[in-house]
C-alpha positions in Angstrom: 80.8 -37.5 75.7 84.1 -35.9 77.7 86.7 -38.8 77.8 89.1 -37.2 79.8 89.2 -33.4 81.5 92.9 -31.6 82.3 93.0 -29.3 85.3 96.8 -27.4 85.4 97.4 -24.9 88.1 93.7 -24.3 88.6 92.7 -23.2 92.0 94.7 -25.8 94.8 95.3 -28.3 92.0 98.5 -28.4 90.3 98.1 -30.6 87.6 94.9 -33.4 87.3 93.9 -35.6 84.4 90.2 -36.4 85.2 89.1 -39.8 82.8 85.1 -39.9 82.5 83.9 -43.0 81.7 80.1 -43.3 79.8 77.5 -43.7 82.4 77.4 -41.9 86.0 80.2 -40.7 87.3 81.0 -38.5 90.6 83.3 -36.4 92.3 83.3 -36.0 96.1 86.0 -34.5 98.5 86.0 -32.4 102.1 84.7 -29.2 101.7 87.9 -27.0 100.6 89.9 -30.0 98.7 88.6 -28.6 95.4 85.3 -30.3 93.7 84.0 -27.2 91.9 87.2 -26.4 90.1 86.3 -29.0 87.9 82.6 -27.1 87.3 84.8 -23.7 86.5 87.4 -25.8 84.0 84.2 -26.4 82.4 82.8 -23.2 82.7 85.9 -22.0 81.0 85.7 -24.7 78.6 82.0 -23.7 77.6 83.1 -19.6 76.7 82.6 -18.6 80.7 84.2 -15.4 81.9 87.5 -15.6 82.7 88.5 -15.2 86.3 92.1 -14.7 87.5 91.6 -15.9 91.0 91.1 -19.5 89.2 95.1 -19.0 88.7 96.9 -20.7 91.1 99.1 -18.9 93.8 102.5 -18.3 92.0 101.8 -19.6 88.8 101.6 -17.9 85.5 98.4 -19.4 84.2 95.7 -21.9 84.5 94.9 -24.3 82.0 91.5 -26.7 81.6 91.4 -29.2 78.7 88.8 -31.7 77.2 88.7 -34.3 75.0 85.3 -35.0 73.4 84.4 -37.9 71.6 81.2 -37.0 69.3 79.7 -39.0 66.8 80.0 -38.2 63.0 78.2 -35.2 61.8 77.6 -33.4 65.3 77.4 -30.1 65.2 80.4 -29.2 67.2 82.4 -30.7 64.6 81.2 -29.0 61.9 81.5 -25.7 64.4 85.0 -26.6 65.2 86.1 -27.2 61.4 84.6 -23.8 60.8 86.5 -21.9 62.9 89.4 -23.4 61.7 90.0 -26.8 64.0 90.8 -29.9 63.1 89.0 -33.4 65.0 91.1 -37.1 64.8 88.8 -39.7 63.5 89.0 -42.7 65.8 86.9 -45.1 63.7 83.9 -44.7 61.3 81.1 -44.0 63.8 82.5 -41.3 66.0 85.6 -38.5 66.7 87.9 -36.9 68.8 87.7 -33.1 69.8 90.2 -31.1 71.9 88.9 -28.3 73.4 91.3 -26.0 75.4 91.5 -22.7 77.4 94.5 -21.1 79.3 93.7 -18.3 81.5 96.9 -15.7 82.6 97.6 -14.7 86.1 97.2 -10.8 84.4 93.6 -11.8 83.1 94.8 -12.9 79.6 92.1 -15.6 78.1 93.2 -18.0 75.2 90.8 -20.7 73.5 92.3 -23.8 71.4 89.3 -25.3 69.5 90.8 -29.0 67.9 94.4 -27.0 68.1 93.4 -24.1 66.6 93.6 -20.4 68.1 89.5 -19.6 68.3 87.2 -16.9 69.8 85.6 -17.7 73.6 82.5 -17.1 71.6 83.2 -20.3 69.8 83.6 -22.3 73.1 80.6 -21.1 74.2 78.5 -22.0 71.1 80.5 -25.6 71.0 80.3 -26.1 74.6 76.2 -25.5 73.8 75.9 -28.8 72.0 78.3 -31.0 74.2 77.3 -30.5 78.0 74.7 -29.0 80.3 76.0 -27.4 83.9 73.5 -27.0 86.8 74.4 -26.0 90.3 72.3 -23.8 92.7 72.6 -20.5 90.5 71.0 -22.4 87.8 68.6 -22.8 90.6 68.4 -19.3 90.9 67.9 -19.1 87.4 64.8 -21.4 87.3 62.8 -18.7 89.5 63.0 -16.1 87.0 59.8 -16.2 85.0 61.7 -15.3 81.7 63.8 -18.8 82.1 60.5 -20.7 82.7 58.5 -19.4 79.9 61.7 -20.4 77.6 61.7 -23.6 79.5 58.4 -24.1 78.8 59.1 -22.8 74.7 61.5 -25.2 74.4 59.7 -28.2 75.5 56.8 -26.8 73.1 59.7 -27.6 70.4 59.6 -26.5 66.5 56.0 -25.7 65.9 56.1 -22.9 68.7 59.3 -21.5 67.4 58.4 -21.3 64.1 55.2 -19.4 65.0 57.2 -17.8 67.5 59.4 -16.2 65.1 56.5 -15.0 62.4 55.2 -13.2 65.7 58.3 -11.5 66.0 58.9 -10.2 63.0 55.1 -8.7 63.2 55.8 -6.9 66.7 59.0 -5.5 65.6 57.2 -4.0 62.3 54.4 -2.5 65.2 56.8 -1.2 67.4 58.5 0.8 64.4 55.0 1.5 63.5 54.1 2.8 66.5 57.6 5.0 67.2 56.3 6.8 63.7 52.9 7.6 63.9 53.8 9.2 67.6 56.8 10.9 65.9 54.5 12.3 63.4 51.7 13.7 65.8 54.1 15.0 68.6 57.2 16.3 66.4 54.8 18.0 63.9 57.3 21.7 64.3 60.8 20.1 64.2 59.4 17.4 61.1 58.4 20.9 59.5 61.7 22.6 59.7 63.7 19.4 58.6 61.4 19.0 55.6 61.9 22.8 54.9 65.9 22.2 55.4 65.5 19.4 52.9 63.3 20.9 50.3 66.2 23.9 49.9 69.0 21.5 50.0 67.7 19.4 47.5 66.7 22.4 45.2 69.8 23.8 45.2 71.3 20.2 44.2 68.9 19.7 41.1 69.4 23.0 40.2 73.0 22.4 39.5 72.0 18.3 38.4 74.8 16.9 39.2 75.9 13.7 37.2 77.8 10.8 38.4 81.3 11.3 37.8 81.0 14.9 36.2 83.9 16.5 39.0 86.1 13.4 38.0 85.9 13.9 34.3 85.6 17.8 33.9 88.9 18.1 36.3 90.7 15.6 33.8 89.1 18.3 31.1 90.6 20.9 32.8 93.9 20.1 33.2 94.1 19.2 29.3 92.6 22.6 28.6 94.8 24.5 30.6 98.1 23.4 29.2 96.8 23.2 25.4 99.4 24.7 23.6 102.3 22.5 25.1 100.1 19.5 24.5 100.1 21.2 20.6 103.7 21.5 20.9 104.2 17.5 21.4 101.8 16.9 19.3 103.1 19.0 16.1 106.8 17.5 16.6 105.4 13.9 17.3 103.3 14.5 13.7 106.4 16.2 12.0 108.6 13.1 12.7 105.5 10.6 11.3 104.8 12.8 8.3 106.7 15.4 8.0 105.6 19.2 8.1 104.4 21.7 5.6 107.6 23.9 6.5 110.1 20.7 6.1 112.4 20.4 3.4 111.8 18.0 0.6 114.8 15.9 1.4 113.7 15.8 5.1 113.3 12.2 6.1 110.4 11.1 8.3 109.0 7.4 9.8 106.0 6.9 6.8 108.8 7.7 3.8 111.6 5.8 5.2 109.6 2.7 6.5 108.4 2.7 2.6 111.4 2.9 1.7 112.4 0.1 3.4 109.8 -2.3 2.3 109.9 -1.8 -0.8 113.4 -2.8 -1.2 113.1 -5.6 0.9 109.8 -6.8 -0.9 112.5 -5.8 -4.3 114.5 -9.2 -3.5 111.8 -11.1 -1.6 111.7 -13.5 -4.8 115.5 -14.5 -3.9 115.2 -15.5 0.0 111.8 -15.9 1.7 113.5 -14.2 4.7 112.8 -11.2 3.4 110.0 -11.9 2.2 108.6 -12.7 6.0 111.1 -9.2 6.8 109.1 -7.0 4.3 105.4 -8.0 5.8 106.8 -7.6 9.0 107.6 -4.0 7.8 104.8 -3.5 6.3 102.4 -4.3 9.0 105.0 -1.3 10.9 104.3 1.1 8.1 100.3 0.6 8.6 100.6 1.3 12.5 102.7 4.4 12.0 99.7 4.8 9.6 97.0 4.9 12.0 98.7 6.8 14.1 99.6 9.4 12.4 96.1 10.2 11.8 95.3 9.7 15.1 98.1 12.5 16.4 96.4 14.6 13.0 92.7 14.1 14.9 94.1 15.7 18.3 95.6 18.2 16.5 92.2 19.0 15.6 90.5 18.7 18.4 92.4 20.5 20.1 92.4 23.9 17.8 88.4 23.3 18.6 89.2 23.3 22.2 90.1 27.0 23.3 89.6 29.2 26.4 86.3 29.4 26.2 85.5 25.8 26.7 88.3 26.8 29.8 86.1 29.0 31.0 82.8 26.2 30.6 84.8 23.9 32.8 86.0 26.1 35.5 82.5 27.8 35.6 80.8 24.3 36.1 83.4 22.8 38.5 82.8 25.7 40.3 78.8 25.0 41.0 79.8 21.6 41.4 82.4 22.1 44.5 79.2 24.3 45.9 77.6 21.4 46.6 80.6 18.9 47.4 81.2 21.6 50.7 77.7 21.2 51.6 76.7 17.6 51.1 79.6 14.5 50.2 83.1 14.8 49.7 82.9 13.9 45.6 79.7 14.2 43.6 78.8 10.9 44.5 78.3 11.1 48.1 76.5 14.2 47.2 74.3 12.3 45.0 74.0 9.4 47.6 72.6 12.2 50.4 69.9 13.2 48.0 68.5 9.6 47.3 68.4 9.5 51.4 67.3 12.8 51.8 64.6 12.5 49.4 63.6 9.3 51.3 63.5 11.2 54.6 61.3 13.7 53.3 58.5 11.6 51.9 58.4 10.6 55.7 58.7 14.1 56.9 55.4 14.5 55.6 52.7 15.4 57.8 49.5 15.1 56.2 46.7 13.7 57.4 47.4 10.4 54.9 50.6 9.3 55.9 48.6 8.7 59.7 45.7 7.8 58.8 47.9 4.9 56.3 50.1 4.3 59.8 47.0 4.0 62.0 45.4 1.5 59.6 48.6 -0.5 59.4 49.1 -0.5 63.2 45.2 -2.0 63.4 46.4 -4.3 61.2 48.9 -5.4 62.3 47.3 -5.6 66.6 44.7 -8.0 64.3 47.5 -9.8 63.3 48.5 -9.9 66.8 46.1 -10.8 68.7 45.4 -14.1 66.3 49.1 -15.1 67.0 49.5 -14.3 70.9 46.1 -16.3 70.9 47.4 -19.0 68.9 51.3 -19.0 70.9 49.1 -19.0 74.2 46.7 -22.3 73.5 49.9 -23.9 72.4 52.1 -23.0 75.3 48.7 -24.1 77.4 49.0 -27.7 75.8 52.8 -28.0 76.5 52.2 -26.5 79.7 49.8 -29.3 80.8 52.4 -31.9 79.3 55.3 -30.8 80.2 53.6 -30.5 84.1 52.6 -34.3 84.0 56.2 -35.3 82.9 57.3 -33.7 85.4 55.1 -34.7 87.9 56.0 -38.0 87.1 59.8 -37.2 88.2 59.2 -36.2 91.2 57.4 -39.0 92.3 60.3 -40.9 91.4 62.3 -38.5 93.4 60.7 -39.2 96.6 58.1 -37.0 96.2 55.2 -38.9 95.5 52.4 -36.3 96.4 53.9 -33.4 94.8 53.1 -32.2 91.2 54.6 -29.2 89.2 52.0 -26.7 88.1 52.6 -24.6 85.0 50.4 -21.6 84.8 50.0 -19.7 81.6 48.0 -16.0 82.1 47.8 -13.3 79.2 49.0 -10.2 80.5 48.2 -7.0 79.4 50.2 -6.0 77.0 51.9 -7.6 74.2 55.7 -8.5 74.1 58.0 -10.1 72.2 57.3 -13.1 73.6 53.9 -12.8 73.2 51.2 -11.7 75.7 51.7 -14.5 78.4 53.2 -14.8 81.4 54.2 -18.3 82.2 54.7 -19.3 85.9 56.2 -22.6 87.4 54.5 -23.6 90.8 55.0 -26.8 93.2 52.4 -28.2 94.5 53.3 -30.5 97.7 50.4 -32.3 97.7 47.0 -32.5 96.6 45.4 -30.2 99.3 47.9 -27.6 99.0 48.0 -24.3 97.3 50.1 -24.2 94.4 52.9 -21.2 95.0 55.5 -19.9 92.9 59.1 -22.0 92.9 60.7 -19.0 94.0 58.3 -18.7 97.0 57.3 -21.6 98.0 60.2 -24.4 97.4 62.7 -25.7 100.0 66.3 -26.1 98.6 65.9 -29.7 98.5 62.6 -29.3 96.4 64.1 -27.1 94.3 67.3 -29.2 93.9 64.8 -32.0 92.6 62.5 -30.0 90.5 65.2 -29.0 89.0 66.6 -32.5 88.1 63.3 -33.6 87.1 62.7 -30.8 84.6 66.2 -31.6 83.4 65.5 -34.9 82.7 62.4 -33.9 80.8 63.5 -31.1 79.0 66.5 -33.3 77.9 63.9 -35.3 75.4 63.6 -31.9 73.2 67.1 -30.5 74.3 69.5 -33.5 73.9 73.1 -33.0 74.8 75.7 -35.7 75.5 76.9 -34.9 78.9 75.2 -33.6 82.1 77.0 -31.8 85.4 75.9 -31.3 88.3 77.1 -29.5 91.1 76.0 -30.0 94.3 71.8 -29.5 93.3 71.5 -32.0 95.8 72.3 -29.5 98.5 69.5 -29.4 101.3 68.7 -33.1 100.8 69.1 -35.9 102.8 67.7 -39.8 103.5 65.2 -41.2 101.5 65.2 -38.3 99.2 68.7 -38.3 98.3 68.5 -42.1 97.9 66.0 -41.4 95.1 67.9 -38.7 93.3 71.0 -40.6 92.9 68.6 -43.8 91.1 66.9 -41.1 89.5 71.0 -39.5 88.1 71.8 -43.1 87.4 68.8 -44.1 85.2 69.6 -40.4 83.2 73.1 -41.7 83.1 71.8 -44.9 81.2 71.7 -42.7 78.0 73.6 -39.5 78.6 77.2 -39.1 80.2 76.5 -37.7 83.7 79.1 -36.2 86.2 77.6 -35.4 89.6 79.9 -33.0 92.5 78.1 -34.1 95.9 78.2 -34.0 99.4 76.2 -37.2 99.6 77.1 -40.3 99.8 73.2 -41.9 99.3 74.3 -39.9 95.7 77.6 -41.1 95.4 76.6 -44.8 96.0 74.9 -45.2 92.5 77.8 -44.3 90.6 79.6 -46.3 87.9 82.6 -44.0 88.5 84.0 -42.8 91.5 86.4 -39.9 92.0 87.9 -38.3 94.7 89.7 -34.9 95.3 92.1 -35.0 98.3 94.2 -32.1 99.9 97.1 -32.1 101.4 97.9 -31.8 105.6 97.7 -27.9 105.0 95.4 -28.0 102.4 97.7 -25.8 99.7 97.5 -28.2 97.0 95.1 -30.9 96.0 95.2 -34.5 93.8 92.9 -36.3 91.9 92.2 -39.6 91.8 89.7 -42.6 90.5 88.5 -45.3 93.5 88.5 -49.0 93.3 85.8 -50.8 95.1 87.5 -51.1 98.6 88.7 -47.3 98.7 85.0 -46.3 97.4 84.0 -48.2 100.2 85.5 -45.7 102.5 85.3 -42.5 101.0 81.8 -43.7 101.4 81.9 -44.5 104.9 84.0 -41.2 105.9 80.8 -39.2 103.8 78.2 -41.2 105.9 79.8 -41.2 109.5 82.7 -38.5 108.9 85.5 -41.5 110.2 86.6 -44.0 107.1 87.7 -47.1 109.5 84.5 -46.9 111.2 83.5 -50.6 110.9 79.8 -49.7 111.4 80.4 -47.1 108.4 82.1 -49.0 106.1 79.1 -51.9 106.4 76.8 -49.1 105.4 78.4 -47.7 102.7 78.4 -51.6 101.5 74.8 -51.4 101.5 74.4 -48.4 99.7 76.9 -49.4 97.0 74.3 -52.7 97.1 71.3 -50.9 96.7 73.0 -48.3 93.7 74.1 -51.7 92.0 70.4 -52.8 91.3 69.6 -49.3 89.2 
């Protein structure tokens, strides 16, 4: 649940520090003193757009923060620790989360997830798992027939999405299926001269054959080739020094003759001090690398009087077909070699004979067979759920003052299959049990609405759990009796989630365990924020009901209504 929301030069308020209580709270104020700039702290708290009119006249930015107390293991605290956050145990059961977003006068965004720098993105998917925001665009929203057949998907619950998502995967592998086989009858001419484009590319590549890291080595060849005699050069003088020469002097010293030299005469008096004895192996061990070495410098020698122009001319002659292809196809001989694995892909679907569509018309009635069965099965599933989830509620809104109306939830195949399935899923009131049913978005007051929406809330909430509810102002075009019943209705939700309700309406605002007001100032520049005893709850209630807070008459009413929201 949010403990405690931060408001800092947002909108008319300066700087607010709303605490939330478990239970139902509520926030009232005249129109103007600024109610729904707690909805868009949250909205920026939960990844929202940014919006620098939020920002305050003359200030540099606006801030909103929440603190969160979650249980252990929610998700939002493992999301928060993976983007880098950090939560504050309070005791073994539950956590603290602070959740932060500043947004600059110049349209600069920042989000703080548990003090960490973090993407909006992350908000978002935190704010996901921590609170559910309704006002009258998410009424809006409930008339669209793609939000009521995921309404209705989500009430289904895990069985429909599994199946929803093997159906998926199936569409998506006929669509592609489709997009070839029409590629492959209407693009017959232009398939033809990419194939032919292909076939000579690829000809002219294994023609040469290529191998992996040929260019690489035979440049490294080249170079050694084309400075041979200097590389003879070193290599003669290094071998003279090692060995000697067969023009050097007999007396001429070299690194074999005088490293024998010097071991045997220390190995001479290694009987009279072991330190030279451990001197003379050390020497000797010297005298068998210079050893090896030697022969190794004789071996290049070799190698290299093996090695003459011609092979030159070899290298050059091959590099040469090899840089034919590198200016055609890949910067190296392996991108080369990379474009003809693809290209050779791309041609075996180039292909045009009567096979290849035959095989993609048999796999497309395949896969419609395959189709059909799951749209079938999706659609008597979604006809179940539709007839439960239209009793539940049902049920609400007779407890909503609406005793005679019903929801009907109509599920109709269409015609042609989606990726949803191949139903259409409509959401119709029903008044009462003469009437006609007719769509929300046709035939639903504002107040209905406002309480359809609640109720489906409130049912949808038993599949879709979160901790905290807002609403703001979907009590809007209800009044009396009705209103009476949608604030019991609030409060019983509130009796295991954390709800915060914005309202006009003090029948609403009676059944609250938390009251909070937003006043303005004489010229209505700057707003506070405060929480109400009993007495000053009795008249903000009174000045909602009759528009005058010392009205006697008013403030006995509000009494009542306080009465009545005390027996919930």
């Amino acid at each position: 649940m949010i403990e405690e929301i931060h408001l800092r030069d947002l909108g008319v308020i300066t700087d607010a520090r709303l605490p939330l209580e478990p239970g139902f709270s509520v926030l009232t104020g005249e129109t103007g003193a600024g109610k729904t700039m707690v909805v868009t702290a949250l909205g920026m708290l939960l990844g929202a757009r940014s919006d620098t009119n939020a920002v305050r006249s003359g200030a540099k930015n606006a801030l909103a923060e929440a603190v969160v107390r979650l249980p252990q293991g929610h998700r939002a605290i493992e999301l928060a620790e993976n983007a880098g956050g950090s939560v504050e145990e309070i005791d073994e059961g539950s956590s603290e989360l602070l959740l932060a977003r500043t947004v600059s006068a110049a349209g600069r965004s920042r989000a703080h997830v548990g003090g960490c720098s973090a993407p909006v993105g992350t908000l978002a998917e935190i704010g996901q798992t921590l609170v559910a925001v309704h006002g009258q665009s998410d009424q809006l929203r409930l008339k669209s027939a793609k939000e009521q057949r995921h309404a209705l998907d989500s009430y289904a619950g895990e069985k429909l999405a599994r199946l929803k998502k093997k159906y998926r995967a199936n569409f998506e592998r006929f669509k592609v299926a489709a997009a070839e086989l029409k590629e492959v009858r209407e693009n017959t001419r232009a398939r033809a001269l990419e194939a032919q484009t292909l076939e000579g590319a690829l000809a002219e590549i294994d023609a040469v054959a290529p191998q992996e890291g040929e260019d690489v080595a035979l440049k490294m060849e080249a170079a050694k080739l084309a400075n041979v005699e200097s590389l003879r050069v070193a290599a003669t003088q290094a071998s003279a020094v090692m060995v000697g020469s067969e023009y050097s002097q007999g007396d001429e010293p070299n690194i074999l003759a005088l490293l024998d030299v010097a071991r045997s005469s220390l190995s001479a008096e290694a009987a009279a001090d072991e330190a030279l004895g451990e001197l003379s192996e050390r020497v000797n061990e010297l005298l068998i690398q210079a050893t090896d070495i030697s022969e190794e410098i004789s071996g290049y020698l070799s190698s290299l009087d093996s090695e003459g122009p011609e092979r030159l001319a070899q290298v050059e002659a091959r590099r040469a077909q090899l840089k034919s292809l590198t200016r055609k196809y890949g910067a190296d001989i392996a991108e080369v070699l990379a474009w003809a694995a693809e290209s050779r892909e791309r041609l075996e679907s180039l292909s045009d004979d009567p096979a290849r569509a035959e095989a993609l018309e048999q796999e497309l009635r395949e896969l419609r067979e395959v189709l059909i069965s799951q749209s079938t099965q999706l659609r008597d599933l979604r006809e179940k759920t539709a007839k439960k989830l239209a009793s539940a509620v049902s049920e609400e809104l007779s407890a909503l003052a609406m005793p005679n109306a019903s929801l009907v939830v109509a599920v109709e195949e269409t015609e042609k299959f989606s990726a949803d399935g191949k139903d259409s899923v409509t959401f119709m009131l029903k008044p009462h049990q003469q009437a006609t049913p007719r769509p929300l978005g046709k035939g639903a007051s504002g107040g209905e609405l406002s309480r359809v929406m609640l109720a489906l809330e409130v049912v949808l909430a038993e599949v879709e759990p979160v901790p905290t509810f807002i609403f703001d102002e979907v009590d809007s075009g209800v009044g009396g009796k009705a209103a009476v019943e949608i604030g019991r209705r609030l409060a019983m939700l509130a009796k295991h989630v954390q709800v915060l309700v914005v309202t006009h309406l003090p029948q609403v605002a009676a059944f609250a365990d938390q009251h909070i007001l937003v006043l303005k100032n004489d010229d209505a520049s700057l707003s506070k924020v405060e929480v109400l005893n009993e007495e000053q709850r009795v008249v903000e209630l009174a000045r909602m009901l009759a528009g005058h807070d010392q009205s006697a008459s008013a403030q006995e009413h509000a009494r009542e209504l306080l009465e009545i929201g005390r027996r919930v």
